[in-house]
C-alpha positions as CSV (number, residue, x, y, z in Angstrom):
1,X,101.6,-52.0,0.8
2,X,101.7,-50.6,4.3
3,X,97.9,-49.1,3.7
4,X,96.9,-53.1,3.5
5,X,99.0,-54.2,6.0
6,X,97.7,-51.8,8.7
7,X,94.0,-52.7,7.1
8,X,94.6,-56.2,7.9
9,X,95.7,-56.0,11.2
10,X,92.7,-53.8,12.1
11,X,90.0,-56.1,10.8
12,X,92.1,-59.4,12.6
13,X,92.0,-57.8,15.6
14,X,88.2,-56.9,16.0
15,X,87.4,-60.4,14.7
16,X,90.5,-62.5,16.2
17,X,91.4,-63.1,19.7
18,X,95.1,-63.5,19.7
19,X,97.2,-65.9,22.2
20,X,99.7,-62.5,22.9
21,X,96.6,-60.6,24.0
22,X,96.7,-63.2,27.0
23,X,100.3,-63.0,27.9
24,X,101.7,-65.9,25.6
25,X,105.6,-65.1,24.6
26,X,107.4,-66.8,21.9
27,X,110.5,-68.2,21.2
28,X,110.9,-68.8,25.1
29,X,111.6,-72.5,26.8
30,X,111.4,-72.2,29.7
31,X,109.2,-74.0,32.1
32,X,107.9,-71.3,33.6
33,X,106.9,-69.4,30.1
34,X,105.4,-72.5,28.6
35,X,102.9,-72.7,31.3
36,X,102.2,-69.4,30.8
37,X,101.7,-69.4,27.6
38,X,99.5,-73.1,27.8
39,X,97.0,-70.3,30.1
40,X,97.8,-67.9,27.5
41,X,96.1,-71.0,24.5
42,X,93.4,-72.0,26.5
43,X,91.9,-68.3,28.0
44,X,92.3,-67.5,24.1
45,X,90.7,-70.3,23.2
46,X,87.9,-69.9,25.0
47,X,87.2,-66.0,24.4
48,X,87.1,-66.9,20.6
49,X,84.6,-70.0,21.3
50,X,82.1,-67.9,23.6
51,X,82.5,-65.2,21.3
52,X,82.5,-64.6,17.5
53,X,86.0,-64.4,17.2
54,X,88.8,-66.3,15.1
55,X,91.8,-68.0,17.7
56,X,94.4,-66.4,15.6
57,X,98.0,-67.8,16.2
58,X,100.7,-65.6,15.0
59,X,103.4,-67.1,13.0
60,X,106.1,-67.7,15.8
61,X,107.3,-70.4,18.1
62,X,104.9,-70.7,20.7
63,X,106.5,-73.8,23.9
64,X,103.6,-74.7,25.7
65,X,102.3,-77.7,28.1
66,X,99.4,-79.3,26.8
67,X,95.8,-78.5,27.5
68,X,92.8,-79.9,26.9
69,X,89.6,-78.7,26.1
70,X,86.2,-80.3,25.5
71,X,83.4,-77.8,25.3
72,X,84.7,-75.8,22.1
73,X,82.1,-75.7,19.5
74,X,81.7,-73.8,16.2
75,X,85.4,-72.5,16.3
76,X,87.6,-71.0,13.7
77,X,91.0,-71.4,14.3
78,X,93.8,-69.2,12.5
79,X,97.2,-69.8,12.3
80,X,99.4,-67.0,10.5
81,X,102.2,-68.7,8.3
């Protein structure tokens, strides 16, 4: 079991870009964190769209401010859980 586990994680993370690689913390409130972590989404975001990556969301509590984005095209968007 820990064979596959360590498989999967390797081939997410050469075809995923994930929000923690940019700085984003979960399970944190506070203002300053959630604007972080909205930079964190949207630097992610846009990585996996110029790219061939997956945005890859791991399965925690992310707070963030919005963002909005308008130029993402052919995207595949991954959210664990």
């Amino acid at each position: 079991m820990l064979l596959i586990s360590v498989f999967f994680a390797l081939i997410l993370s050469v075809h995923s870009t994930s929000i923690e690689e940019y700085g984003a913390i979960p399970d944190d409130s506070s203002v300053f964190v959630a604007q972080n972590n909205a930079a964190a989404f949207l630097q992610s975001l846009l990585v996996a769209n110029s790219s061939d990556k997956y945005f890859y969301i791991p399965n925690k509590t992310y707070y963030i401010f919005p963002i909005s984005v308008s130029t993402l095209k052919n995207l595949t968007i991954e959210i664990s859980g």
